[in-house]
N, C-alpha and C positions, 0 to 999 in steps of 0.2 A: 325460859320465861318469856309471856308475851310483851312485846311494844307499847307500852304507856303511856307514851308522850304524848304533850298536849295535842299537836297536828303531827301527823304521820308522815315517813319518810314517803309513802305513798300519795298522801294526800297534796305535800310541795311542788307532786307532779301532775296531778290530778288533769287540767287540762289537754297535757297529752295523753296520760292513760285512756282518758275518755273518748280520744280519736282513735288511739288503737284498737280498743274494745270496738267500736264502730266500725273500724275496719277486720276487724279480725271475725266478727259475725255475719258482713257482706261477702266474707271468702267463702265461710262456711256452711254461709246458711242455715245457722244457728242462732239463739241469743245468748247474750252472754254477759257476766257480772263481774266485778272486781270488788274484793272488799277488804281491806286493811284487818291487821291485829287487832284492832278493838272493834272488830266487826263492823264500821262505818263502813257505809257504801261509797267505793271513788268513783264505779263508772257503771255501766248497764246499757242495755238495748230491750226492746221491746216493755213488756212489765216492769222493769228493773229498771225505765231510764229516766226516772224521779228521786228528790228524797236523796240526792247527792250527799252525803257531809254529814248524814244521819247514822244513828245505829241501829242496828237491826231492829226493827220491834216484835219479830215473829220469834220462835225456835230455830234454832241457828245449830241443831245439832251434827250436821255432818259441817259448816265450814269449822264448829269448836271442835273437832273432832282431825281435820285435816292442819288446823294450826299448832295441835298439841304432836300431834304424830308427827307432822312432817311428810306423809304420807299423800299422794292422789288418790280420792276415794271414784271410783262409777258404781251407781246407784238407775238400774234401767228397770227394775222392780218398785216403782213407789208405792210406799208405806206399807211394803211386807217387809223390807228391811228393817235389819233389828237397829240401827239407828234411826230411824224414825220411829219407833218404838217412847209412846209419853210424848210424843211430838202434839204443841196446844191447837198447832195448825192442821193438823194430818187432814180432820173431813174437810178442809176449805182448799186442800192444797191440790193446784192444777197443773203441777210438776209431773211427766210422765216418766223423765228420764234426768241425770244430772252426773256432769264430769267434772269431778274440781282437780285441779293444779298448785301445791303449794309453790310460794312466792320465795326462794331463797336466797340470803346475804351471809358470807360468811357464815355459817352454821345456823341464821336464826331466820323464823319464817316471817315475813313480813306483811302476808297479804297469802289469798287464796283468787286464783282466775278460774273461774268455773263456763262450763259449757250448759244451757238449757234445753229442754224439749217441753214441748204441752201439745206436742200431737202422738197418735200412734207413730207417722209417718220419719215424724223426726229421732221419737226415740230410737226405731230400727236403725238409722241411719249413724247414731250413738253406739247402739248396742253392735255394729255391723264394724262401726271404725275407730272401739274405742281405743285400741293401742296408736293407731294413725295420730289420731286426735291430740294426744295424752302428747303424744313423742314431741308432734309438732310446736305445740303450746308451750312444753317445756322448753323448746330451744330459743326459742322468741324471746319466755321469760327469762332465760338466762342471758342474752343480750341485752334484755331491756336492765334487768337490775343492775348489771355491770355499770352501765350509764350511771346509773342514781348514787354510786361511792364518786363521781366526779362530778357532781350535778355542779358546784357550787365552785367550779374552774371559770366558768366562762357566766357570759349573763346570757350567753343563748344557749344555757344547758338544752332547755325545752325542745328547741328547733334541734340540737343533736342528737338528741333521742327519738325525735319522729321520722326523722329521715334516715336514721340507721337500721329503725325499723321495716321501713320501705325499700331502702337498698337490701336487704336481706331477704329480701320475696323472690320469689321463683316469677311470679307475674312481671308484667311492666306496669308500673304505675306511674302517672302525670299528676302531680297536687298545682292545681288551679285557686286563682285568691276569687275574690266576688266578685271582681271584675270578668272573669274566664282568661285571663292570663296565665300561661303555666310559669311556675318559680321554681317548681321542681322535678326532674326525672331520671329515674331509679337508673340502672345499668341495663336490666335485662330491656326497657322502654325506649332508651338509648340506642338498642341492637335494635330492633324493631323498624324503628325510624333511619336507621344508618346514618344519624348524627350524631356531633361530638358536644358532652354536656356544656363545652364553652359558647359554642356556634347555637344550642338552646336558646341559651338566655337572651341571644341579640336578635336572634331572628324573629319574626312576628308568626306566631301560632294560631292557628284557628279548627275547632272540631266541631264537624256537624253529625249529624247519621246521614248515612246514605240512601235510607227511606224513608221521608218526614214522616209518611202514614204508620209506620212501625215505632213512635215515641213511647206509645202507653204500654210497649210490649217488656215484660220482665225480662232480667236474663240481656246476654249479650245482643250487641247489632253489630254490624257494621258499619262503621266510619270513615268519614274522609278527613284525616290530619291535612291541615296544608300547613307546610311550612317556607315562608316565602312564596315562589315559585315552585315549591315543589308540593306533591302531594303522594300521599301514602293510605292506602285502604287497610284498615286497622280494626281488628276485630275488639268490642270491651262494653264495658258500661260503666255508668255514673255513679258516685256516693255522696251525697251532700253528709257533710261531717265539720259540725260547728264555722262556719264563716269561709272554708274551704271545700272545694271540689277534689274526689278522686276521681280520675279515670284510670279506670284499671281493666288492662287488656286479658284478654283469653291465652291461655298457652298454647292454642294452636291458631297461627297467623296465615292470612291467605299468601303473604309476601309480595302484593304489587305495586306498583310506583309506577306516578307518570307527572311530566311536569304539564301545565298548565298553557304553555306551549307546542305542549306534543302531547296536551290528549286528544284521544281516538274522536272523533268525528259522531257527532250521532249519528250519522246514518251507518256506520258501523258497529253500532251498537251490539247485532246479535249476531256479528261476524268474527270469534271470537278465537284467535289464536295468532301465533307469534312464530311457526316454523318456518321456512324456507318456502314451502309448496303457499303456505296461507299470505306470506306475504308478497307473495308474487301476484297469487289469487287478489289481495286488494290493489296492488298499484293495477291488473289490469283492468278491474272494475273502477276506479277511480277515471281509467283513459277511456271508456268506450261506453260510459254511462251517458253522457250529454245527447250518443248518438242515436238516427232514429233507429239503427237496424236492429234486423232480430238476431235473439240469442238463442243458443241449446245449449243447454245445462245437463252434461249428464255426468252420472254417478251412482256408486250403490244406493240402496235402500238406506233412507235414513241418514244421511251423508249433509244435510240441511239445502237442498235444493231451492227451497222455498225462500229457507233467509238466504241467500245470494239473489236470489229475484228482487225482493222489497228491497235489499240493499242497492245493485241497481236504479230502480225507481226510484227512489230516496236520496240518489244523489244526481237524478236525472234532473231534467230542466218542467218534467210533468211530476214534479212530487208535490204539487199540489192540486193535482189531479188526479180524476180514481187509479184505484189499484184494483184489480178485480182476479181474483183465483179460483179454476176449475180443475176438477179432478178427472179429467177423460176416462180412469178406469173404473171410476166410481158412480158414472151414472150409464144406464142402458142406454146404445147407440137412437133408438128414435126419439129421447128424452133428450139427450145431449145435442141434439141436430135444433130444437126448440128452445131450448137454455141459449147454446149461443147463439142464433141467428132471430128467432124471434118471430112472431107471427101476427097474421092481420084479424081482425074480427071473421069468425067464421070461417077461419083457415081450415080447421078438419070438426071432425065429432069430437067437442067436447072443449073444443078450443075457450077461452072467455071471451066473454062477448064484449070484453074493451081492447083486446088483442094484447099483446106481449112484447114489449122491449127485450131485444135479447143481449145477454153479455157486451159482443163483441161493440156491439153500439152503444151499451152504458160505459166503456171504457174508453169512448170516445175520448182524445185530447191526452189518454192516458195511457196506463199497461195494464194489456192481457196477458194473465201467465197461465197456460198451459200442461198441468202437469200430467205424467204419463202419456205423452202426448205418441207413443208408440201405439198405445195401446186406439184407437182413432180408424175406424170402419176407413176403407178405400172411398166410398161415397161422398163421407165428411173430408177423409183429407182434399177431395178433387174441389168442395166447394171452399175451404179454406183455402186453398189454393188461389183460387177469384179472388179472395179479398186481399189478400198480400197483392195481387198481379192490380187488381182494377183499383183498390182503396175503397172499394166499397161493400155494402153489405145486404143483401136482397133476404126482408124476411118472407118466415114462409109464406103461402098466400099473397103477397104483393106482384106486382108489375113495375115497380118503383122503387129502384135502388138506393140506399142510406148513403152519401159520402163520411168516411169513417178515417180519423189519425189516430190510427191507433201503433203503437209500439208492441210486438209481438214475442214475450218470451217463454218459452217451450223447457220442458226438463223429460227424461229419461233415463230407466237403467237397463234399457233393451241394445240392441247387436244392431245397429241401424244397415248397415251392410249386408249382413245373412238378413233381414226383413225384405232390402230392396233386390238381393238375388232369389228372393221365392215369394217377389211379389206381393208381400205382405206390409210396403208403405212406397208412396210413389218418391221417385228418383229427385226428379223436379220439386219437388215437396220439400223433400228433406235441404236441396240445396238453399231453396228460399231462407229454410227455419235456421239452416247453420251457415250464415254469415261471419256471425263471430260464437265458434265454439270455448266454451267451458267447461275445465274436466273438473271434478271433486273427488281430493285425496281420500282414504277410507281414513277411520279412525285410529288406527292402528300406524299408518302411516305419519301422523302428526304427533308422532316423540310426548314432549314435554308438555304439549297443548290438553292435552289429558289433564293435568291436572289446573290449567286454567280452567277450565268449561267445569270441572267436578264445584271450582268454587262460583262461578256464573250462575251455576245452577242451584248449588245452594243459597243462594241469594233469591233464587229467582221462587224456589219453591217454599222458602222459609215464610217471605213474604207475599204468597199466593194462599198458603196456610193459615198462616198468622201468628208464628211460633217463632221462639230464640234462637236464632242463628247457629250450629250446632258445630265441635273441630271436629277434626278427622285425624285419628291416629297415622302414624307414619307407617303403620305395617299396612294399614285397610288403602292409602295411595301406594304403596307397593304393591299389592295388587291388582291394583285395578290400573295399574299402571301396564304391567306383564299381564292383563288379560285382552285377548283376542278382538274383542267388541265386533260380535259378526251383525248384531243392529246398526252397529256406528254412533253417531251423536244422538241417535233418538232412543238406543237402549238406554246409553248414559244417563240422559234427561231423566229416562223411566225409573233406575234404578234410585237415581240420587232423592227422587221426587219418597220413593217406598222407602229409604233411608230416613229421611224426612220426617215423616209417618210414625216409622216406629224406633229411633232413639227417643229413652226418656228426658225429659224436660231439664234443659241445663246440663247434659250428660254429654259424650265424647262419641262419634261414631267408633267403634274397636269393632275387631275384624268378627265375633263373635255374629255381628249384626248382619254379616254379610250372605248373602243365599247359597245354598250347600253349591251350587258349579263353580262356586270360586273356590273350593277345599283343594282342587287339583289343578290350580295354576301353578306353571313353574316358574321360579324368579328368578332372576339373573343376576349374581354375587359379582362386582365389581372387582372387589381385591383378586387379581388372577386369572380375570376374565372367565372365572368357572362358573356354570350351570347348575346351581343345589336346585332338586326337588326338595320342595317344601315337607316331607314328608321324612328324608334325613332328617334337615337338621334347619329351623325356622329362623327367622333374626329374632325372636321374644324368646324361643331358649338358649341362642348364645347372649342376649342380652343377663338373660334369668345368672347364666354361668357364670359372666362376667363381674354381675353385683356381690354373686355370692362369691365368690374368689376375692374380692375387694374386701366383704365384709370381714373375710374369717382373716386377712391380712391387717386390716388396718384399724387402730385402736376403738376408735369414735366416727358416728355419722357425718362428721362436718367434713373429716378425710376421707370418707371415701364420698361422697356426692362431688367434692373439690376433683376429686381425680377420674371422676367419668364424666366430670365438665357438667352437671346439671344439680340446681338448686334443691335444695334442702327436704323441700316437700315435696317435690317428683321424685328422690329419691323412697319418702315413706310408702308413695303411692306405689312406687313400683314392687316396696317390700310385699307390702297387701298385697299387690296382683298376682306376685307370684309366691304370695305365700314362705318368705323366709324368714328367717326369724327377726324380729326387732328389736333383738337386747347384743349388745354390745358383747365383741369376744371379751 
């Protein structure tokens, strides 16, 4: 028999239902409805989020259908199904797809939570995950109901049912009042921040994004939490949900923290890593930037030559003064002899006839940097040679030398040695340019810094794009962790940039995405210090083994998600991924 009563046990709670339902369609990206035993509507989003406290006025024939059975109906067919069958609404109805959920108390249904679609897009996404869906919704509502036999223990039943709801998310969630104060956060948000819910409440919080210009952008960003002194980059987005803010994080976290005292410098800005060789590489550029001499910068290909130049300048005493970059192997030697040096009206055929300012003298007061600077005709090195020696700079066609301060820094990834034993760069040359040499690690060589720069750069291309800030599965950083990078930092750049590109909107990088050379990385197993090729035996099929060994062990989903340590709906997700079954032994 259905529920009669004047106001429904559902409707007592209505206010939070209405936050959940809110929240529970910003997870899914779905809309979604709530409607009691007398078919009143308690909550809704999109179309459905009027007409509160009403009853239905339309044909109501699948939720009367899932309140008599007890049953969760999905309906990804509209209006060939034979319950819409006599439906008064069927030609006006712009339902493409619909998942409902009975509501259960002790034995009796109280309410129906339904999932909506009115695009092709979404229904797919229904019809793709309706067992996900179904599973997930039920476990929620069976926490949620649980609440409502004690609603009437405390006066803030309300406030213990939204927050039980919220601690029971796989996400991290922060609820903020109108002020932007936070009053509350979940467990997994807690880890996140690597604060204790007490030390919360007292500390002063504040969340901005970390790219004003990325506001209007849907989908996650990145954010700087500061709490106190301390700050934390935090992947999530916003839900305004009745007089209260969510902030609700991504599952996958970049994981950095710096305090406010100890953040990085902006002229370090694109000098980006934390291992042993990198931070040795900044203290000595922090000692030897003020000074005038020159540097050589060498390193592989791609190795960031260039950002350790600007860095340099940028924390020199000329960083507001030009910065001027030439690519010696990039332009043909008598073209490169007129770039840097510069020429008088009528210097050769063809010259302009206002003459030409060259580099080295538009970098007057500043730095010239150099790159490839191996690759430099003996000609050019003998007259760059004068200007280091004299300070000055004689364009072509003159009789009239420029005096010039400039700061000189050079980069290469040539044998500077076997060049100057076969004559192919002058002796005297090179000792001028290598005052103070700089070597650059390869990429391979900086460990852990791999997966700083993978999230740098996601940051950098998200917002070069204009797209949602995208996670990265733990198998696609293993990876690319264990692979070789013979580009170094500027393949990474490359790839992360085509990753970029083509994960879909709001979606997860997973390894699938990744370019067929990575299928034959070997990875390095920890436990034993053993070497699996990936081609034995992967971590997603001893993960896959592991769930399914749990499952066929242990009664209910809530035991085993509890005993491989992760929350409830990354465990459906993984059911889906790997396709094992979702009904209970």
């Amino acid at each position: 028999m259905l529920n009669t009563t004047h106001q429904s046990e559902l409707m007592q709670l209505q206010p939070t239902i209405l936050r959940f339902t809110q929240m529970l369609s910003a997870v899914l990206q779905l809309d979604a409805e709530v409607v009691d035993a007398n078919l009143v509507r308690i909550a809704g989003t999109g179309p459905y989020s009027k007409f509160f406290g009403k009853k239905l006025n339309t044909s109501s024939r699948i939720f009367r259908y899932i309140l008599e059975t007890h049953q969760e109906k999905v309906v990804v067919k509209s209006r060939t199904d034979p319950l819409c069958d006599g439906c008064t609404n069927k030609t006006n109805c712009r339902e493409t797809a619909f998942l409902g959920v009975p509501i259960m108390i002790e034995g009796r249904c109280i309410g129906v939570i339904s999932l909506v679609a009115f695009t092709v897009e979404s229904r797919e996404k229904i019809k793709e995950n309706a067992q996900l869906f179904s599973d997930y919704i039920r476990h929620i509502s069976e926490l949620f109901v649980s609440k409502v036999l004690d609603m009437n223990d405390s006066e803030h039943g309300l406030d213990k049912v939204f927050t039980s709801l919220i601690e029971n998310m796989d996400q991290g969630v922060l609820v903020l009042d109108e002020h932007s104060r936070v009053q509350y956060g979940n467990t997994p948000a807690l880890t996140n921040l690597n604060i204790e819910k007490e030390e919360l409440v007292r500390v002063e919080v504040n969340i901005q994004p970390l790219s004003i210009h990325n506001n209007d952008l849907k989908g996650h960003q990145q954010h700087i939490i500061s709490l106190g002194k301390r700050q934390e980059l935090v992947v999530g987005q916003f839900h305004d949900i009745q007089g209260h803010q969510l902030f609700i994080m991504a599952f996958y976290q970049p994981n950095t923290s710096f305090s406010n005292n100890e953040a990085p410098k902006a002229q370090f800005t694109g000098v980006i890593g934390e291992c042993k060789k990198m931070q040795q590489l900044k203290v000595l550029i922090s000692r030897i930037a003020s000074s005038p001499s020159s540097v050589l910068i060498n390193g592989d290909s791609g190795t960031g030559k260039e950002v350790v130049a600007h860095a340099v300048h940028n924390m020199s005493d000329r960083v507001d003064k030009p910065f001027i970059a030439i690519n010696c192997a990039a332009i043909p030697d008598q073209l490169l002899e007129s770039e840097l040096f510069g020429y008088v009206k009528g210097a050769f055929t063809g010259a302009s006839s206002k003459g030409k300012t060259g580099l080295i003298q538009a970098a007057n007061q500043g730095t010239l940097f150099l790159d490839e600077i191996g690759d430099m005709s003996m000609t050019l090195q003998a007259k760059l040679l004068r200007v280091l020696e004299e300070r000055e700079v004689m364009p072509i066609g003159s009789n009239t030398a420029v005096p010039v301060n400039i700061r000189i820094i050079s980069a290469t990834n040539r044998n500077f040695s076997e060049m100057i034993a076969t004559n192919k760069f002058r002796e005297d040359l090179y000792y001028r340019l290598n005052v103070i040499p700089i070597h650059l690690p390869t990429l391979k060589e900086r460990g852990k810094d791999i997966e700083l720069l993978i999230h740098f750069f996601l940051d950098i291309h998200t917002r070069k794009i204009g797209v949602s800030y995208p996670g990265i599965t733990p198998a696609v950083m293993l990876r690319l962790n264990a692979y070789h990078w013979p580009g170094n930092v500027r393949e990474l750049s490359n790839l992360i940039e085509y990753l970029v590109n083509v994960v879909p909107e709001g979606d997860v990088i997973d390894i699938d995405l990744l370019p067929p050379y990575f299928e034959g990385t070997v990875l390095e197993q920890k436990n034993d210090h053993q070497i699996i090729d990936e081609s034995i035996m992967s971590l997603e099929e001893m993960e896959k083994i592991r769930i399914e060994e749990a499952i066929s062990r242990l009664s209910n989903r809530k035991l085993v998600a509890d005993e491989l340590g992760i929350g409830i709906a990354t465990l459906y997700r993984k059911i889906k991924k790997y396709g094992l079954s979702s009904h209970s032994s």
